[in-house]
C-alpha positions in Angstrom: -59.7 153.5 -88.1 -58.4 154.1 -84.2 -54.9 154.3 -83.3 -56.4 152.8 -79.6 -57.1 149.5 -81.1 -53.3 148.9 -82.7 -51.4 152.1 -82.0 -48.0 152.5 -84.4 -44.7 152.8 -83.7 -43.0 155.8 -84.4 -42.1 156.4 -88.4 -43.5 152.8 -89.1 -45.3 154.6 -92.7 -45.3 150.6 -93.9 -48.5 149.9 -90.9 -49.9 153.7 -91.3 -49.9 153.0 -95.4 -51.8 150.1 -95.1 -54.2 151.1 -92.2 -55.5 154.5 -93.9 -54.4 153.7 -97.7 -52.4 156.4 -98.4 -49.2 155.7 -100.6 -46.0 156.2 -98.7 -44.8 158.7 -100.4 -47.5 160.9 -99.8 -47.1 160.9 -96.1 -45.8 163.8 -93.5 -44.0 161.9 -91.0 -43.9 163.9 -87.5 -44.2 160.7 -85.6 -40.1 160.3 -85.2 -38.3 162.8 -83.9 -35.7 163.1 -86.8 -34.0 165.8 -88.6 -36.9 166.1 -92.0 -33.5 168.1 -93.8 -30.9 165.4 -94.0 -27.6 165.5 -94.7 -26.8 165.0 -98.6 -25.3 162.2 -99.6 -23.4 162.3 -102.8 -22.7 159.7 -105.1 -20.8 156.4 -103.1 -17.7 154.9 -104.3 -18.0 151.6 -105.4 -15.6 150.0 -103.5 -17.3 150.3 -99.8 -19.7 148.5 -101.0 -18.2 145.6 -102.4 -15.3 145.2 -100.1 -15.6 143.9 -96.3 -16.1 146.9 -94.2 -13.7 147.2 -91.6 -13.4 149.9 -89.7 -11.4 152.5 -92.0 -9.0 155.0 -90.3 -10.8 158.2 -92.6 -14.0 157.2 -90.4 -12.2 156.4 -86.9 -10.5 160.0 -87.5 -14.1 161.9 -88.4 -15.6 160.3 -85.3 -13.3 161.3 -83.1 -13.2 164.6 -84.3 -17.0 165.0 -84.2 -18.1 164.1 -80.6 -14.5 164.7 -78.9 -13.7 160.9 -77.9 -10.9 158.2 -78.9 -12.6 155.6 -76.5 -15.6 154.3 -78.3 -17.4 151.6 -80.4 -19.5 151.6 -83.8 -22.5 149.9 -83.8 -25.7 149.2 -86.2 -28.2 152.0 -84.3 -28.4 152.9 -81.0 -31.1 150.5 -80.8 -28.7 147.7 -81.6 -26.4 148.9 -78.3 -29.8 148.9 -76.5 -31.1 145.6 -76.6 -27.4 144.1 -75.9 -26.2 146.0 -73.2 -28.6 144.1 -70.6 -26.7 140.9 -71.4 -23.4 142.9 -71.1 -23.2 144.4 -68.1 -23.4 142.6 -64.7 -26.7 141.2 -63.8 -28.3 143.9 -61.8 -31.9 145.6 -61.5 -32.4 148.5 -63.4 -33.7 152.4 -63.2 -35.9 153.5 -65.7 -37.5 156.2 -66.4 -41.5 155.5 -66.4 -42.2 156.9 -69.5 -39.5 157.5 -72.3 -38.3 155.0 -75.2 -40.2 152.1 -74.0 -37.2 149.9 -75.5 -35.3 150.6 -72.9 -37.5 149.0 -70.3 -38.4 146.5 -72.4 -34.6 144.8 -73.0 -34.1 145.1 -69.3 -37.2 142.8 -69.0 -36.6 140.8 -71.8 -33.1 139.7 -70.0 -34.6 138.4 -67.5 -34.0 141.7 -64.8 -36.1 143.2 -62.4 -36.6 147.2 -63.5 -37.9 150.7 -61.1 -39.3 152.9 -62.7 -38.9 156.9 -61.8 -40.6 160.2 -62.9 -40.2 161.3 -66.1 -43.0 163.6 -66.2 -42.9 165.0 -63.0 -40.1 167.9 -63.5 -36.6 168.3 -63.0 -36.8 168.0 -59.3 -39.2 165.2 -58.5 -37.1 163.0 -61.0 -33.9 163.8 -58.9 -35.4 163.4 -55.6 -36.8 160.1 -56.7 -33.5 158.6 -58.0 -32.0 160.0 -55.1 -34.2 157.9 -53.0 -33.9 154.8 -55.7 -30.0 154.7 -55.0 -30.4 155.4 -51.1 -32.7 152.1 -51.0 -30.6 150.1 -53.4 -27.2 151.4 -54.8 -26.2 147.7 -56.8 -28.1 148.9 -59.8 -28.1 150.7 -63.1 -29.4 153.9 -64.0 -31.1 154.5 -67.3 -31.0 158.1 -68.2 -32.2 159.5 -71.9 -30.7 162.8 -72.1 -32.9 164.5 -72.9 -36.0 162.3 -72.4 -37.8 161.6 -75.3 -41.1 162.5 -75.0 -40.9 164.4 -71.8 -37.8 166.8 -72.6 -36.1 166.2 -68.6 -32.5 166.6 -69.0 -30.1 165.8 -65.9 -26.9 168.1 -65.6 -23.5 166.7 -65.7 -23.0 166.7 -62.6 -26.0 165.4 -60.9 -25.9 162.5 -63.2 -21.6 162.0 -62.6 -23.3 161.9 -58.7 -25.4 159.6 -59.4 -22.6 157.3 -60.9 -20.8 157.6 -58.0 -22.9 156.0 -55.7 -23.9 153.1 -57.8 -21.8 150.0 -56.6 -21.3 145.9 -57.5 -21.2 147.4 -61.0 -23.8 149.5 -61.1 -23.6 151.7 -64.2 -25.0 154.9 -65.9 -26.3 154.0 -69.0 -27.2 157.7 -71.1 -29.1 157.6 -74.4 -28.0 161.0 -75.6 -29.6 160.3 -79.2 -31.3 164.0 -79.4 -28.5 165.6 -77.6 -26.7 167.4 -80.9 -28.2 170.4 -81.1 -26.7 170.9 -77.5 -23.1 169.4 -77.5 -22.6 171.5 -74.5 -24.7 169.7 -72.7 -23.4 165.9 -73.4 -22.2 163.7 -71.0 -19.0 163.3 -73.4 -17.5 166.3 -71.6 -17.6 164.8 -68.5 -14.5 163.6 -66.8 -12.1 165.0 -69.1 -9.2 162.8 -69.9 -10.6 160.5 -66.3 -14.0 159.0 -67.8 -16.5 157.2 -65.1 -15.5 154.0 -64.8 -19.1 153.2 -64.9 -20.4 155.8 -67.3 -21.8 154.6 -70.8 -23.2 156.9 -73.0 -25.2 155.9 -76.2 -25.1 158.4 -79.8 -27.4 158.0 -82.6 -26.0 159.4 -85.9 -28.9 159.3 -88.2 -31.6 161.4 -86.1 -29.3 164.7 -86.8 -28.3 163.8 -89.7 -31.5 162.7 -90.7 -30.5 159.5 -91.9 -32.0 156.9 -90.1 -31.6 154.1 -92.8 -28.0 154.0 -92.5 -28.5 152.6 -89.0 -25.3 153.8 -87.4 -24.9 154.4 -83.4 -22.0 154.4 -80.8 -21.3 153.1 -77.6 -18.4 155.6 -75.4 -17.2 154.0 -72.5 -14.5 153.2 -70.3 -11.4 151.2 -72.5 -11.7 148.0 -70.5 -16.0 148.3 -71.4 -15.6 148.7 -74.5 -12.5 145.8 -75.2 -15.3 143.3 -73.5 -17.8 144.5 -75.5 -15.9 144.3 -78.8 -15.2 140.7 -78.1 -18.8 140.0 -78.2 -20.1 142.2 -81.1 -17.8 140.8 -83.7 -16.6 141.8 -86.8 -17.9 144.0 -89.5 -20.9 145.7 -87.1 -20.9 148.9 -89.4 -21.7 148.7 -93.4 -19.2 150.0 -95.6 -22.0 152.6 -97.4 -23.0 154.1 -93.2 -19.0 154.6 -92.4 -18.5 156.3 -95.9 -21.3 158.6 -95.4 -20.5 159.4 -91.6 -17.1 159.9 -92.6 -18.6 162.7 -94.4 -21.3 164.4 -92.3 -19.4 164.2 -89.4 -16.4 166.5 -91.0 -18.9 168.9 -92.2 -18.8 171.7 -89.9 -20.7 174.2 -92.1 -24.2 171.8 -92.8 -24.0 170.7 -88.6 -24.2 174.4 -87.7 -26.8 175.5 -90.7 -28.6 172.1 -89.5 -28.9 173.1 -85.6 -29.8 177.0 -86.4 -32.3 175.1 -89.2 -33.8 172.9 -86.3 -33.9 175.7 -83.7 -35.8 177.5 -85.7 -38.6 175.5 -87.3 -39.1 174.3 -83.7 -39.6 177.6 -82.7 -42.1 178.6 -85.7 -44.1 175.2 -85.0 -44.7 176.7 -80.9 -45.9 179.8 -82.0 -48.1 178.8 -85.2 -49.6 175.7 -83.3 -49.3 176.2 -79.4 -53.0 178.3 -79.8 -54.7 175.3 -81.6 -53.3 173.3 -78.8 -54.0 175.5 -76.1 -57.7 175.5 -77.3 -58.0 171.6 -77.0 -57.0 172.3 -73.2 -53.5 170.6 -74.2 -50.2 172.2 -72.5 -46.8 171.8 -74.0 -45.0 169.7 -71.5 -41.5 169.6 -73.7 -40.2 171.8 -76.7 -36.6 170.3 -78.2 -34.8 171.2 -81.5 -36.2 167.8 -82.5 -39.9 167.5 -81.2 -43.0 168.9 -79.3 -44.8 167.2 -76.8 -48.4 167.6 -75.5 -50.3 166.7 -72.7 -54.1 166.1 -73.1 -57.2 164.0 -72.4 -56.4 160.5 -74.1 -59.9 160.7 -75.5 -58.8 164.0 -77.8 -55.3 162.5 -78.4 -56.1 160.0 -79.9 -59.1 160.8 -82.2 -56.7 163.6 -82.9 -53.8 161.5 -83.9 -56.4 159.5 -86.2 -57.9 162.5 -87.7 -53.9 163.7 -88.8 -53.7 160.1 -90.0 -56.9 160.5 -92.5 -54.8 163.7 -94.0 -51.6 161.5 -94.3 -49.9 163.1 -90.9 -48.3 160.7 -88.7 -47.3 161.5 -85.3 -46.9 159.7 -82.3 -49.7 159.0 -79.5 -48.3 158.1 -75.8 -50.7 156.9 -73.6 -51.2 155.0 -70.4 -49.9 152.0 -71.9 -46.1 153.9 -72.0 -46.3 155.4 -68.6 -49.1 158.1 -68.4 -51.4 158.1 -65.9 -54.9 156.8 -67.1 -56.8 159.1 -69.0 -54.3 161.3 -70.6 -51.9 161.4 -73.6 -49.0 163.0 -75.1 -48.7 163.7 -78.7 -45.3 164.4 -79.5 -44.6 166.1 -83.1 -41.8 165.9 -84.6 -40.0 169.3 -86.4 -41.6 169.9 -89.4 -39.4 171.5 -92.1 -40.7 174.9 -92.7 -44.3 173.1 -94.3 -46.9 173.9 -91.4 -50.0 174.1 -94.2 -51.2 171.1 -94.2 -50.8 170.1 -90.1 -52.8 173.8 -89.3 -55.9 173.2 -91.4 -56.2 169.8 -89.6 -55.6 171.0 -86.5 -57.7 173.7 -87.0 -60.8 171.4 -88.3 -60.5 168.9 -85.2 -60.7 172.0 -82.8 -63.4 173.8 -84.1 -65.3 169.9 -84.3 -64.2 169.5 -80.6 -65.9 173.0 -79.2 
């Protein structure tokens, strides 16, 4: 088995069951990024799943309270908001970052729109320098921020990215995927502007990585009013299952479980740097990013990958980024998601491959 000759998406435990026949079930997924201790759903009233779900007032209310915005739009996953908003907004080239959710790039492209690519890996400063050049040489474009990037953890401030909307014109607009942003609501772009949001700011929420409830596929789009009406027009009716808004509705009122879940997060990621940054270390690998919701490290893309396999023979799945998303040719980033509290298992086998690999 190699994860070089078909490498698999992240969380995709249908491909990884059939490749190393392990039984679903039996896997430790680390390959995604999401929160392993979701929120618990209780039992779901019957009628939101057999009436048509428009948009209920209990939900609208929740939502609002929650990320601290009345000007927004429900849709099925941040990923659904992703591959539309190319064919959205005005027909411009596009700023992305070179490596990060390769989605991103790849709707730009898929509409038909020339992309540039800027440093994602390169630190904090080189990344703003480079856009600041990008805008300089060509301000009638969009900027594609992921806040913070997943893998490479680069997180712009407020204000340098509210800048960097400024100077955007012919309907350039910054487009912000802030979809591991919860554990530091400080720090999203939904405080910016007060009650006098960009014009040209979007900013894209995923629900089910922090609440660890990915299936419900639930996402939102905040932007200006007049966005959002032209959007609406487009998306239709009925973008949101009844069963996702009922459960939302839920989660996002719980105060108590989203502060136990961020403390929760914060430390597990915490416990994973110290119990398996030596193992690392030992492989010549250096931790490039540490979030509440994933690790990532840098190595030779010979070792990441025959490490990523070796995890995959045990039933561990994480993620391999290679040159193919962005690196430069001969390395990889293995980025691990937060494991919750259960480090057995991944320490034995990362033990094994190091001692194979001195």
């Amino acid at each position: 088995m190699s994860f070089e000759e078909d490498p698999l998406h992240g969380g995709d435990l249908v491909s990884a069951s059939d490749r190393y026949g392990i039984p679903i079930e039996d896997w430790t997924d680390l390959s995604t990024g999401i929160n392993p201790v979701p929120y618990p759903v209780g039992p779901i009233p019957p009628s939101v799943m057999t009436q048509l779900p428009y948009q209920r007032r209990e939900f609208e209310g929740a939502v609002c309270s929650y990320y601290g915005r009345h000007n927004w739009l429900a849709v099925s996953g941040s990923q659904a908001a992703i591959q539309a908003l190319p064919s959205w907004l005005p027909e411009l080239p596009a700023l992305v970052p070179d490596v990060g959710y390769q989605e991103h790039a790849y709707q730009w492209l898929n509409a038909g729109l020339h992309i540039e690519r800027y440093p994602a890996m390169a630190g904090h400063a080189a990344a703003l320098t480079a856009l600041d050049k990008a805008i300089n040489a060509r301000s009638a474009c969009h900027l594609v921020l992921i806040q913070p990037n997943n893998p490479s953890g680069l997180l712009l401030s407020i204000d340098h990215v509210l800048d960097c909307a400024s100077r955007l014109t012919d309907g350039g607009c910054v487009v912000a995927d802030e979809a591991f942003i919860d554990t530091s609501p400080g720090q999203s772009l939904l405080r910016a502007g007060g009650d006098h949001w960009p014009h040209n700011l979007i900013v894209l929420r995923s629900f089910g990585k922090f609440f660890g409830l990915a299936g419900l596929r639930l996402g939102f789009i905040f932007a200006a009013p007049e966005r959002l009406a032209a959007i609406r027009r487009l998306q239709g009716p009925w973008a949101v299952n009844g069963p996702a808004q009922w459960v939302a509705q839920q989660a996002l009122k719980d105060v108590a479980w989203q502060t136990q879940a961020r403390l929760g997060l914060e430390q597990n990621s915490a416990m994973m740097q110290r119990q398996l940054e030596p193992l690392f270390v030992r492989l010549g690998a250096t931790l490039v990013a540490r979030t509440s919701f994933f690790h990532s490290y840098l190595m030779s893309a010979q070792n990441g990958h025959a490490l990523a396999d070796q995890l995959a023979e045990q039933g561990i799945l994480v993620r391999v980024i290679d040159e193919n998303e962005g690196l430069t040719k001969g390395s990889a980033l293995i980025r691990l998601g937060i494991e919750g509290g259960r480090l057995g298992a991944l320490k034995t086998s990362l033990d094994c491959f190091t001692r194979l690999q001195s």
